[in-house]
N, C-alpha and C positions, 0 to 999 in steps of 0.2 A: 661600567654602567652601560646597559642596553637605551634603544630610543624609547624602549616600550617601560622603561624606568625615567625617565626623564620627563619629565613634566614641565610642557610646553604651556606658554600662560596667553594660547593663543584665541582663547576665550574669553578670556577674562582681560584681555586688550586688544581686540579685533582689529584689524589695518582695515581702512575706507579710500577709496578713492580721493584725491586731492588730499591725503596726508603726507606731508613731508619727511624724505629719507634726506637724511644730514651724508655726506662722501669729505673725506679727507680734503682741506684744502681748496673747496667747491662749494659752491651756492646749494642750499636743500633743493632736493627735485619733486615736482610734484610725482605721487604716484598714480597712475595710466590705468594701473591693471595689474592683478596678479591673480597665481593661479596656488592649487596643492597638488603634491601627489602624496602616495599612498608609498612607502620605502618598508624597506627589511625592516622588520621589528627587532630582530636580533644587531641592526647595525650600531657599531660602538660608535657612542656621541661622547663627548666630555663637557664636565661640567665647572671648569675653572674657576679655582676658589685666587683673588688677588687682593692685595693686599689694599686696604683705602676703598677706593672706587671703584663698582664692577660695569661701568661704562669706559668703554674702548673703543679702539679701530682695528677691526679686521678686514682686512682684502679693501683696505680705504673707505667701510662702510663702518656707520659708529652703531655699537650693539649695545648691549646690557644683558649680563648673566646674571640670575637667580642667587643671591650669597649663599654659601655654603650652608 
């Protein structure tokens, strides 16, 4: 799967300033600021299908993947 196949749901759940990012074992932080950039459209993303729950921790940041 390309990024240019991946359907990011970054519209249809916009991040705000003063939204809380949850980190492993840490108090939620408020959010400050953030930014986009524009990446390879050909770059390989993955789309992890897991079993149960598609709310995790990567890199001590809790996510959620799109279910298969």
């Amino acid at each position: 799967m390309t990024a240019l196949e991946h359907e990011f749901l970054v519209d249809d759940y916009p991040l705000d300033i003063g939204d809380e990012v949850f980190r492993y074992m840490s108090e939620p932080i408020p959010l400050r600021s953030y930014d986009s950039k524009n990446d390879d459209p050909d770059r390989k993303v993955y789309n992890l299908l897991l079993d149960g729950n598609n709310t995790y921790y990567a890199n001590d940041y809790l996510v959620h993947n799109k279910p298969g």
